[in-house]
C-alpha positions, 0 to 999 in steps of 0.5 A, spaced: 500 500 500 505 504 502 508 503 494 501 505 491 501 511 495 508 514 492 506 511 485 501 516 485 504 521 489 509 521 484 504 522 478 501 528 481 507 531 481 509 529 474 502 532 472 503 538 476 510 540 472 507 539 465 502 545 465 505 551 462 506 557 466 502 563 463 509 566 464 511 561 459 504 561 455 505 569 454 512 567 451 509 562 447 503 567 444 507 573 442 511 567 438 506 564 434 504 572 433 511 573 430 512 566 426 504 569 423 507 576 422 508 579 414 512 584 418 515 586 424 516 593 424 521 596 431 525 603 433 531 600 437 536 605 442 542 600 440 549 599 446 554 596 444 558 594 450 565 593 448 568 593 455 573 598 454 569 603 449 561 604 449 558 606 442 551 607 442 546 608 435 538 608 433 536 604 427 529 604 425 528 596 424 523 592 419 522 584 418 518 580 413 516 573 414 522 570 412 526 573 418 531 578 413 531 585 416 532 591 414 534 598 418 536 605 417 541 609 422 536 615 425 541 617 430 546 619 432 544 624 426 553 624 423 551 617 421 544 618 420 540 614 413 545 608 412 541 603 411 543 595 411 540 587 410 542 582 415 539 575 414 542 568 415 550 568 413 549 575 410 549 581 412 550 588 407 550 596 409 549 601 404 551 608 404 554 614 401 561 616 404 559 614 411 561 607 414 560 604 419 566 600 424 564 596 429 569 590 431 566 583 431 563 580 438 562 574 441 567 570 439 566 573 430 559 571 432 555 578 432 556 585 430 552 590 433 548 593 428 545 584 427 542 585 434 535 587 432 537 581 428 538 577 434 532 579 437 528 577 433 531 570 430 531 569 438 524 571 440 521 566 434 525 560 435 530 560 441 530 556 446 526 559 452 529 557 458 525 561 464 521 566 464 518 570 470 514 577 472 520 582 474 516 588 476 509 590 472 514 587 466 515 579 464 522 577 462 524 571 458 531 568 458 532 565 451 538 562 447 540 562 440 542 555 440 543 549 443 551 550 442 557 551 447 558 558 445 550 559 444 547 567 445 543 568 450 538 573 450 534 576 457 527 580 453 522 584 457 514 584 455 510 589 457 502 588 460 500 588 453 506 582 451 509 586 447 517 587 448 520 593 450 527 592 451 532 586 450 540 584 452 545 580 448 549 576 453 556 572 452 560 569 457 554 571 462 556 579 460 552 583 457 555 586 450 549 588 446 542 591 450 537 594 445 531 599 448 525 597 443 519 602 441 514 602 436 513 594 436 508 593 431 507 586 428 503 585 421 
């Protein structure tokens, strides 16, 4: 009898654990949204933390529903207008005698003008490893991959489940950090 009693103690805790969260199931919803999506429209307050330098810019970011994303530099206004693609393995900036310079990151994984990029990518197919309320906002932690040297990604919702900010992180350090405005999917 004793033996039956665990048994069954032990099923209710195994059903118990596989009911989603809502915490998981709002991660879960904006997903399914985006992986809809024609279009996915942001303005994005970039930082790219190097360390030893700090640089920060404003792109104006659209994606469609292949995940190619398209930006424009808004700020600051001395690089303001270049323009650029990223899409899986490529990347491609246009400008008129204006460039852009940043150092790779990550290990040559990222560069800072990919991060809305990675944002996206990661919010529609990373791996959701925890998501919890963190004030009146829920923060999702992600992964980019299941490899060693995987991009983990910790982006805040609003009440309305939309994201507002997001970070980058390698080696358990924030490099790239992104203040989201203007989230509107299509």
């Amino acid at each position: 009898m004793r033996k039956l009693g665990t048994v069954l103690l032990f099923v209710c805790l195994l059903t118990g654990c596989s009911g989603k969260s809502k915490e998981i199931q709002r991660a879960m919803d904006l997903r399914a949204q985006l992986l809809r999506a024609q279009e996915v429209s942001f303005d994005a307050d970039i930082t790219a933390d190097y360390g030893d330098k700090r640089y920060v810019f404003s792109l104006n970011c659209v994606s469609d529903d292949l995940g190619n994303l398209g930006f424009t530099v808004t700020a600051p206004e001395t690089i303001a207008g270049i323009t650029g693609h990223v899409s899986k393995g490529e990347g491609k900036l246009t400008f008129d005698a204006v460039a852009l310079e940043f150092d790779t990151m990550a290990d040559d994984q990222v560069t800072p003008v990919t991060a809305p990029w990675i944002f996206l990518t990661t919010l529609r197919s990373g791996y959701l490893t925890a998501a919890g309320e963190e004030g009146d906002l829920l923060r999702l932690s992600i992964d980019d991959s299941y490899e060693e040297d995987a991009l983990h990604m910790d982006i805040w919702l609003n009440a309305e489940n939309v994201p507002v900010r997001g970070e980058i992180l390698y080696d358990d350090r924030r490099i790239l950090s992104l203040d989201v405005k203007n989230f509107a999917i299509s």
